[in-house]
C-alpha positions as CSV (number, residue, x, y, z in Angstrom):
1,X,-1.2,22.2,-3.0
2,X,-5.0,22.5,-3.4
3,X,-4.8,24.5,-6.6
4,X,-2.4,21.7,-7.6
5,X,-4.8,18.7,-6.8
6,X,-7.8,20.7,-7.8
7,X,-5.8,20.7,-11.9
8,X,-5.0,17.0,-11.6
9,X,-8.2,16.0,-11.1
10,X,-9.9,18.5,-13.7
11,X,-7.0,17.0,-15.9
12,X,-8.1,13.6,-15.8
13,X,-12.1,14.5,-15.4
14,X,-11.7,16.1,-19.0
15,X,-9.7,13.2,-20.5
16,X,-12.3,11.7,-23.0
17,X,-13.4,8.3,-21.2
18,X,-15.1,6.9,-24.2
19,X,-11.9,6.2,-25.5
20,X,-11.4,2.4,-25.4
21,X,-8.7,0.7,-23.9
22,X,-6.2,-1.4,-25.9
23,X,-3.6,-3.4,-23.9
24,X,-0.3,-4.6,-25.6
25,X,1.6,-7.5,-24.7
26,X,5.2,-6.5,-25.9
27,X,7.2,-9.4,-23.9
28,X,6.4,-12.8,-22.0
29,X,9.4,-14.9,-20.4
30,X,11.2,-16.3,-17.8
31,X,13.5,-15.2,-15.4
32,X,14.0,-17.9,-13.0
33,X,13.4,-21.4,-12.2
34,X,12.8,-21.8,-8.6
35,X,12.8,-24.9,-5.9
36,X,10.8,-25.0,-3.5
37,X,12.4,-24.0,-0.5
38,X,9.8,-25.8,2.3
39,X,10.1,-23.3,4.6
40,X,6.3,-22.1,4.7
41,X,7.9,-19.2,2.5
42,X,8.2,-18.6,-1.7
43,X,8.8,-16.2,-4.1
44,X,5.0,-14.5,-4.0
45,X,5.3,-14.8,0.2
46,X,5.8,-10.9,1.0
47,X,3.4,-10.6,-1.5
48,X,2.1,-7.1,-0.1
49,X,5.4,-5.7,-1.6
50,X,7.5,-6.5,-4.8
51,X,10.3,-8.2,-6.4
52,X,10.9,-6.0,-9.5
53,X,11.9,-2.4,-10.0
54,X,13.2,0.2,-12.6
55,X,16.8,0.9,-12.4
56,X,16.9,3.8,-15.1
57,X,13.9,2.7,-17.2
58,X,15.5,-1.3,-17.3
59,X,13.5,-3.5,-15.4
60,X,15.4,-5.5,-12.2
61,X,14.1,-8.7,-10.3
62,X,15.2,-9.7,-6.8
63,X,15.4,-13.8,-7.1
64,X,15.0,-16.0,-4.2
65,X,17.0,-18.9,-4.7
66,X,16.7,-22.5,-2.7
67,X,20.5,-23.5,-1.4
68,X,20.8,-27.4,-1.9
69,X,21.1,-29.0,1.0
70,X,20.7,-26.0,3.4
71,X,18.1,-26.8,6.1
72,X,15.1,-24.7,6.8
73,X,13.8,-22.1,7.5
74,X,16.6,-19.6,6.3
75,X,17.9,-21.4,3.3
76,X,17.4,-19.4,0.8
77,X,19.5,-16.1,-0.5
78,X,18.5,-13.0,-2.7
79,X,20.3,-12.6,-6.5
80,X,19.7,-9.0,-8.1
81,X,18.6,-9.9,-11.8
82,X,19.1,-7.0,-14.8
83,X,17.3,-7.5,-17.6
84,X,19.2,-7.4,-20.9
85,X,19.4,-7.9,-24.7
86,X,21.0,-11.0,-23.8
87,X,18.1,-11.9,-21.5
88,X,18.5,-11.8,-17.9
89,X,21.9,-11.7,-16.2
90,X,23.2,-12.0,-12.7
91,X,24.6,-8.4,-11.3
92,X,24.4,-8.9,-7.2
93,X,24.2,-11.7,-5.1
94,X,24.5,-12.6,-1.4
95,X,27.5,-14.9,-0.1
96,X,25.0,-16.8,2.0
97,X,21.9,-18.9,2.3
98,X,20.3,-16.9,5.0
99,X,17.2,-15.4,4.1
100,X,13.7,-17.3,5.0
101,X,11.4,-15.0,3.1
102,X,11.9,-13.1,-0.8
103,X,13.7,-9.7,-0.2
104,X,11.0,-7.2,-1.5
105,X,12.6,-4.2,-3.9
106,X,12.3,-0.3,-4.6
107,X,14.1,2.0,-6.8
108,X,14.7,5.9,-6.2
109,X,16.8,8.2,-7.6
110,X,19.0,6.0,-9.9
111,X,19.3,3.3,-7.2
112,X,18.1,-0.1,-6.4
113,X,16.9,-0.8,-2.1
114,X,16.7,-4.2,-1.6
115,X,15.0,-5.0,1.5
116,X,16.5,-8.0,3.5
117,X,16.1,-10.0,7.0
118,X,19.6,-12.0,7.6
119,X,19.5,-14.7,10.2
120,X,22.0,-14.1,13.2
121,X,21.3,-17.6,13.9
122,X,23.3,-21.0,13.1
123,X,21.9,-22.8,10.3
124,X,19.3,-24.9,10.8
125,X,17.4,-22.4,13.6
126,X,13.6,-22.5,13.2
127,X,12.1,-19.6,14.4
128,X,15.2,-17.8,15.5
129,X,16.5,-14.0,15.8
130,X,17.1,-11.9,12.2
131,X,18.5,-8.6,11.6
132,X,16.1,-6.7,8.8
133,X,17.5,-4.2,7.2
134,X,18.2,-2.7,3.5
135,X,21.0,-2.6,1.4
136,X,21.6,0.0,-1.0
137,X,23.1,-1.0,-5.0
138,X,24.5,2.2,-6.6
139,X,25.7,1.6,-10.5
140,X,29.4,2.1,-10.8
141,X,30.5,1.7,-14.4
142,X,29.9,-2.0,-14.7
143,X,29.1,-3.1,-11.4
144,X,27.1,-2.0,-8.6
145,X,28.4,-0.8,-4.9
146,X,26.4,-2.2,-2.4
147,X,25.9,-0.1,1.2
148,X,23.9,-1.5,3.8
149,X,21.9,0.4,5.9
150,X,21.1,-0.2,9.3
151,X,17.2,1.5,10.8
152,X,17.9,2.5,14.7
153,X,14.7,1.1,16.0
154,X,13.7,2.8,19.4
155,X,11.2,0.0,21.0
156,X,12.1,-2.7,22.3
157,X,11.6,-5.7,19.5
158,X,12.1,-9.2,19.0
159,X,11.8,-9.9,15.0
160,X,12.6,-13.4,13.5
161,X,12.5,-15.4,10.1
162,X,8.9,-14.7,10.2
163,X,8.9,-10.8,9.2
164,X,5.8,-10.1,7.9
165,X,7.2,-7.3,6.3
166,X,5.8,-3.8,4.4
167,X,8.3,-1.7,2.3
168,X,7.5,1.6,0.4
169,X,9.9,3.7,-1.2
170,X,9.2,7.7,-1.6
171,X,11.9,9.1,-4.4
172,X,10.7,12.6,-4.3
173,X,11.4,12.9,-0.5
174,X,14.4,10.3,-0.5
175,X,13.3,8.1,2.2
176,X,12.3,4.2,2.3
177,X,9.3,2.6,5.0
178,X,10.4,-0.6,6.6
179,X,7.4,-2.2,8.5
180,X,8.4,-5.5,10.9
181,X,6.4,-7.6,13.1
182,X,7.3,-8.5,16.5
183,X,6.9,-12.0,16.9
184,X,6.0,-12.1,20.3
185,X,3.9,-9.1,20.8
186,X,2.2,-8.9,17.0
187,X,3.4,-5.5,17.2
188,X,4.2,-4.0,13.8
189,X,7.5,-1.6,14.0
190,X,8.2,1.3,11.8
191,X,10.8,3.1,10.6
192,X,12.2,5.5,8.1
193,X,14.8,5.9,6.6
194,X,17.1,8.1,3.9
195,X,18.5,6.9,1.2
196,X,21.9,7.4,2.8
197,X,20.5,5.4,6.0
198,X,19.9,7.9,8.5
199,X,16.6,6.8,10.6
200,X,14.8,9.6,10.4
201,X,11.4,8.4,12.3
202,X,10.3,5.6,14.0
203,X,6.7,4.2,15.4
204,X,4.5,1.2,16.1
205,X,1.0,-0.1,15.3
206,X,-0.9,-2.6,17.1
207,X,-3.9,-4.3,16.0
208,X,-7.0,-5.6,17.4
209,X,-5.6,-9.3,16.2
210,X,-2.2,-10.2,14.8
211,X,-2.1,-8.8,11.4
212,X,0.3,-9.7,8.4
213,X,1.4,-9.6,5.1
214,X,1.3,-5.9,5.1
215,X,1.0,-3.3,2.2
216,X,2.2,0.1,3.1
217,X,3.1,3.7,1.0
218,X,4.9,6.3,2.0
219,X,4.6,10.1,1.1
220,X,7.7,12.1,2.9
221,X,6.8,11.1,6.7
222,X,3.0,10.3,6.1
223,X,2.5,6.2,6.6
224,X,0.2,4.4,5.1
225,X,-0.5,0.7,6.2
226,X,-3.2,-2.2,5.1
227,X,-3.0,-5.3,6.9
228,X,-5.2,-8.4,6.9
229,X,-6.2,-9.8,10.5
230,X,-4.2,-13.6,10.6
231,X,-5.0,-15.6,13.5
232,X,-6.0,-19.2,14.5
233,X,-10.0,-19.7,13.9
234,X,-11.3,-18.1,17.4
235,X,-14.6,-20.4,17.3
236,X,-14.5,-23.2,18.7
237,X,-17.4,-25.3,17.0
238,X,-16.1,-24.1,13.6
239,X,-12.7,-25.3,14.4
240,X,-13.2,-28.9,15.5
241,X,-15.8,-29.5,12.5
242,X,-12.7,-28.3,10.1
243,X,-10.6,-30.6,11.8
244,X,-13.0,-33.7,12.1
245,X,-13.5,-33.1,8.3
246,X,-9.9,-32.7,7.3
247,X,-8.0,-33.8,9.6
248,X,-5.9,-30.3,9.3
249,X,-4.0,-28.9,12.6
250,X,-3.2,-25.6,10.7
251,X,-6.3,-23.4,10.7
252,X,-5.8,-20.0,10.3
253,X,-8.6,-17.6,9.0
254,X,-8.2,-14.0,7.2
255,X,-11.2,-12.3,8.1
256,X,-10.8,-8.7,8.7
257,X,-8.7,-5.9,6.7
258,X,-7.2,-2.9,8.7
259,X,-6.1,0.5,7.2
260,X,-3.8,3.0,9.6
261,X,-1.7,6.0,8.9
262,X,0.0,8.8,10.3
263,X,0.3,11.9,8.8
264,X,4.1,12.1,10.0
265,X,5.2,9.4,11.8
266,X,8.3,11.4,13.5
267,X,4.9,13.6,14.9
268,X,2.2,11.6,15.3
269,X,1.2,8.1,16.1
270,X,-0.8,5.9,13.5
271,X,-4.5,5.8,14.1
272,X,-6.8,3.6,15.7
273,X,-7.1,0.7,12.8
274,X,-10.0,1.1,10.6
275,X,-12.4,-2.2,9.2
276,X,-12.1,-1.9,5.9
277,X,-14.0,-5.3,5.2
278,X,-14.8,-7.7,8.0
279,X,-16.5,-11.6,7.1
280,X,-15.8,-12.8,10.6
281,X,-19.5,-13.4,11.2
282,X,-20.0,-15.7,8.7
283,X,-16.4,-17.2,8.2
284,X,-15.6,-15.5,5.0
285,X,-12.2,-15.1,4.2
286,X,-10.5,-11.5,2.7
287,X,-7.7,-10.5,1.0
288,X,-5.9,-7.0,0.7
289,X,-4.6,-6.5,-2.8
290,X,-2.9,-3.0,-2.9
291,X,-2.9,0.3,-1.8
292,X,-2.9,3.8,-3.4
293,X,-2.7,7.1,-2.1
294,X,-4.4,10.2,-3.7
295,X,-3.0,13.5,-4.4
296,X,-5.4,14.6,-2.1
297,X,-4.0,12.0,0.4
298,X,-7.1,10.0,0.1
299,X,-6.3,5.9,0.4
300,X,-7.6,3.6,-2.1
301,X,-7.5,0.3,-1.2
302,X,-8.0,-3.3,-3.4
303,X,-9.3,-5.9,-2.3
304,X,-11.5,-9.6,-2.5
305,X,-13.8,-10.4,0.1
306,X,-15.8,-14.0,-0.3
307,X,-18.7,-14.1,2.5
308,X,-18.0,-17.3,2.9
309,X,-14.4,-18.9,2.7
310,X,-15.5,-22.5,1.4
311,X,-18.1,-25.1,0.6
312,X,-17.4,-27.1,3.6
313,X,-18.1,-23.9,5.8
314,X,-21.5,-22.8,4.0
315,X,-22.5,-26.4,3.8
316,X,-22.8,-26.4,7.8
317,X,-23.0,-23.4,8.9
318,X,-24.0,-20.8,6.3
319,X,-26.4,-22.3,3.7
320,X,-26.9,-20.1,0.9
321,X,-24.2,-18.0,1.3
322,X,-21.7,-17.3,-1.9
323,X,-18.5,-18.9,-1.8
324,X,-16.9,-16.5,-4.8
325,X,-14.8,-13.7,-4.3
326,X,-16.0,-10.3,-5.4
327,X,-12.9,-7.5,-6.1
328,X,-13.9,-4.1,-4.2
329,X,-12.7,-0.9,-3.7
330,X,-12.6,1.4,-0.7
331,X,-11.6,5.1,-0.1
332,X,-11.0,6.3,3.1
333,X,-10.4,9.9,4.0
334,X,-9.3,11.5,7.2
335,X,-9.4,8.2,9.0
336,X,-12.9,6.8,8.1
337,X,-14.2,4.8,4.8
338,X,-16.1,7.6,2.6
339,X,-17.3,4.8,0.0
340,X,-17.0,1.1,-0.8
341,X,-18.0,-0.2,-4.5
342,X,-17.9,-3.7,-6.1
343,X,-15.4,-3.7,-9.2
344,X,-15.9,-7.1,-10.2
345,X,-18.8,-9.3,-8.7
346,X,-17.3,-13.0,-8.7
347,X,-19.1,-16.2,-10.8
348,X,-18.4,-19.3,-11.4
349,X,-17.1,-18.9,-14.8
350,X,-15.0,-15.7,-13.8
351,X,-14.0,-15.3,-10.3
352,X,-11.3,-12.3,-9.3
353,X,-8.6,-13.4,-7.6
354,X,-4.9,-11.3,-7.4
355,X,-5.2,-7.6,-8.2
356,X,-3.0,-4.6,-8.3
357,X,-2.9,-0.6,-9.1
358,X,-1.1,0.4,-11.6
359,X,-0.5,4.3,-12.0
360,X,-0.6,5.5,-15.5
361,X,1.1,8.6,-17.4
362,X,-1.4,10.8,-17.3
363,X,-1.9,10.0,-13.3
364,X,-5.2,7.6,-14.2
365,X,-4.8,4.3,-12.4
366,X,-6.0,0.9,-13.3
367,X,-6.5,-2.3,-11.7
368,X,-4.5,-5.4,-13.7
369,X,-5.9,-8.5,-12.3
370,X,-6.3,-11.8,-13.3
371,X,-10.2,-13.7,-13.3
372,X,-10.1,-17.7,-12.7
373,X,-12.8,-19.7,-14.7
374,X,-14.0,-20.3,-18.6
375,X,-14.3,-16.6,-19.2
376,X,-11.1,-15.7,-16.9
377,X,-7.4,-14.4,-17.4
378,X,-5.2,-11.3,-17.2
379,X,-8.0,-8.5,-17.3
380,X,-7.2,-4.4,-16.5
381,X,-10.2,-1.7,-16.0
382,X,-9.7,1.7,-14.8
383,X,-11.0,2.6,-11.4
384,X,-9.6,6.0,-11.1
385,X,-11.3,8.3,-11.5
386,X,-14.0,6.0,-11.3
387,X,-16.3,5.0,-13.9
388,X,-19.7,3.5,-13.0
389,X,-19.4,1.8,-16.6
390,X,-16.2,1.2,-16.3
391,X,-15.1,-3.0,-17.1
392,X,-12.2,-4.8,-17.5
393,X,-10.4,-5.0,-20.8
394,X,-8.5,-8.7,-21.4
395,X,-5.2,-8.8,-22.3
396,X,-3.9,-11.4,-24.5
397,X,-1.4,-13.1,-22.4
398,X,-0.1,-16.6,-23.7
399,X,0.6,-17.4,-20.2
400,X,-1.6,-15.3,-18.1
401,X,-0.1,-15.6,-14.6
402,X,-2.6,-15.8,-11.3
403,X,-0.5,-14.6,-9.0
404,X,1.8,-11.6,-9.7
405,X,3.7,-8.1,-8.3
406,X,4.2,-4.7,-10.3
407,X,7.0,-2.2,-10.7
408,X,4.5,0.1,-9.2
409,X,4.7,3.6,-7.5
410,X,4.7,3.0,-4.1
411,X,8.2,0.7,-4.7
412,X,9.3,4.3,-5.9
413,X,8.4,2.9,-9.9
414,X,7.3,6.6,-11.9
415,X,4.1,6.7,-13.4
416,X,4.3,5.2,-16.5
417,X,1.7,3.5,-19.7
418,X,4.2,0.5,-19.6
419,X,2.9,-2.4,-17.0
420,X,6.2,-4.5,-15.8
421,X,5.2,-7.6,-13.7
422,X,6.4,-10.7,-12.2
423,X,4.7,-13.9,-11.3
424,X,5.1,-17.7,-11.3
425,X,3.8,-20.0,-13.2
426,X,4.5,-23.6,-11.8
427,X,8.4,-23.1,-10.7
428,X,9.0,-20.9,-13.2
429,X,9.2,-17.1,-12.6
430,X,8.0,-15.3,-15.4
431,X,8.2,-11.5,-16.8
432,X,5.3,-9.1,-18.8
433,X,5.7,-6.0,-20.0
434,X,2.2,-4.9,-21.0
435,X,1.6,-1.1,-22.7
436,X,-2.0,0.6,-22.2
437,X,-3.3,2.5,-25.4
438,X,-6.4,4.9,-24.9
């Protein structure tokens, strides 16, 4: 294994870096129109995971559709999208409005896992009891058989419509993560599973606060989580000057990003949590973008971090401070953070906002992101390995979208030169396929 990580790297070390990047935009269109479902959810709301995945090379979106008349929260349902030379048709879809949240997908091994979490509840039930789980879609001549399979969770758990879900698929070992919060403890629950649904581990992660929207990888039974601390402001004199200003009840703050992992989760339990950015001393706000784990097993983690989350805040409290995101990315190895670096300082005219890893041929990963402002758009820049000149490359997007998921690799997606992404633009879902030339 070390001779093996030892070539990659050499590999990619001796690819010529001057080469300049070129990015391609080959397609741009919808796939979906969406309604808002007012449930506190959409279709970028498990954003820590994705909707779209390679089936055999062809690219597959899981919908969320709105069911008219259906009250909240569960009233939505998932539809499994193919894209085709006759744009993009219907395969898959669920008898019943019952979902709250999109249901995240992952391809391996000429299969498509669609992660769901069905209400066991009557319609109408706010808050009430779901049953997460994944259903398998095997291709079948012209159709596709669907399997469901059912994790055995050990601990005791109460999980509702609000999952605050992670999902990771590993094709070379066969196995899926599912991550689930408990909604009365804050507990996050682990399992794996096989690809034929046999649970083959299960754990749990606690937090020093409540932690959500959870990206997590997989490599065989080694776990990988990043989860962003999601709680009700804790200071008191910060929260009644919100509210006297706004008049806002709802006042949850993002402040602190958490890495764990276990090097087999059927062995060993996942770490103590590790900061990987904390703003809580001068109400900043953060925001994890992706994860990546090295050959060497190293994770590399994406992120924004603003010191301080709005003008209203610094105004009061915090004169002076910057109220612009910055892009970063951290490395930690062997359960501490070996280095931290600035990829993309915010300013006014070009501020980083939503960011993911994308994992090249060649085993080179690059950051696609999109920069708000006069000087803004889709931009990618390679951060791995890392280049101290290295700097973002625009791509010419008609329709550059801010807020967006990959086919990537830890949704079991190979390597690949070809970028597939999904985003929305207004209530419109929209598909990219980019290609990177060097």
């Amino acid at each position: 294994m070390k001779q093996f990580v030892t070539l990659f790297l050499l590999a990619l070390l001796l690819t010529p870096a001057a080469m300049p990047l070129t990015v391609h935009v080959e397609a741009e269109e919808e796939v979906y129109q969406f309604t808002n479902p007012n449930n506190g959810s959409g279709p970028m709301w498990s954003h820590g995971n994705t909707g779209i995945a390679l089936l055999n090379g062809t690219p597959w979106v899981s919908q969320m559709e709105t069911g008219e008349g259906v009250p909240p929260l569960c009233n939505t349902r998932w539809r499994l999208l193919e894209r085709t030379e006759n744009g993009w048709q219907m395969r898959a879809e669920s008898e019943t409005f019952n979902q709250r949240e999109p249901c995240p997908l992952a391809a391996a091994n000429g299969a498509l896992f669609l992660s769901v979490n069905d209400s066991t509840q009557p319609l109408g039930t706010q808050y009430g009891e779901c049953l997460p789980h994944v259903l398998r879609f095997t291709p079948d001549g012209d159709g596709l058989v669907k399997t469901a399979l059912l994790p055995q969770w050990t601990e005791k758990h109460y999980f509702t419509d609000h999952s605050y879900r992670g999902y990771a698929a590993d094709p070379e070992a066969g196995r899926l993560l599912l991550l689930n919060i408990d909604a009365k403890t804050s507990v996050q629950h682990a399992c794996i599973l096989s690809e034929s649904g046999e649970t083959r581990a299960v754990g749990s992660v606690s937090f020093p606060v409540r932690a959500c929207y959870p990206h997590v990888s997989l490599r065989g039974n080694a776990a990988h989580v990043l989860a962003v601390g999601d709680i009700v402001e804790p200071v008191k004199e910060w929260r009644e000057y919100k509210f006297a200003q706004t008049g806002q009840n709802w006042d949850y703050v993002f402040r602190i990003l958490y890495y764990t992992a276990t090097p087999d989760l059927a062995a060993a339990p996942f770490c103590v949590p590790v900061e990987i950015a904390n703003v809580d001393g001068t109400a900043g706000a953060v925001s994890g973008h992706d994860l990546w784990i090295a050959p060497d097993g190293a994770a590399h983690i994406l992120y924004t971090e603003r010191k301080t989350a709005s003008a209203l805040m610094r105004d009061k409290f915090f004169p002076g401070n910057s109220i612009l995101n910055r892009l970063m990315l951290a490395v930690v190895r062997d359960g501490a953070v070996v280095s931290r670096r600035v990829l993309v300082e915010g300013a006014e005219n070009a501020e980083p906002g939503a960011a993911r890893f994308h994992v090249a041929a060649d085993g080179a990963v690059f950051a696609l992101l999109h920069m708000s402002g006069g000087d803004g758009g889709a931009k990618v820049m390679r951060v791995f390995p890392s280049e101290e000149d290295a700097a973002p490359v625009s791509v010419p997007l008609l329709e550059p979208l801010s807020s967006f998921s990959l086919a990537g690799v830890r949704a079991g997606n190979p390597p690949s030169d070809t970028i597939h992404a999904i985003g929305p633009i207004g209530n419109s879902m929209r598909y990219a396929r980019l290609t990177l030339e060097r």
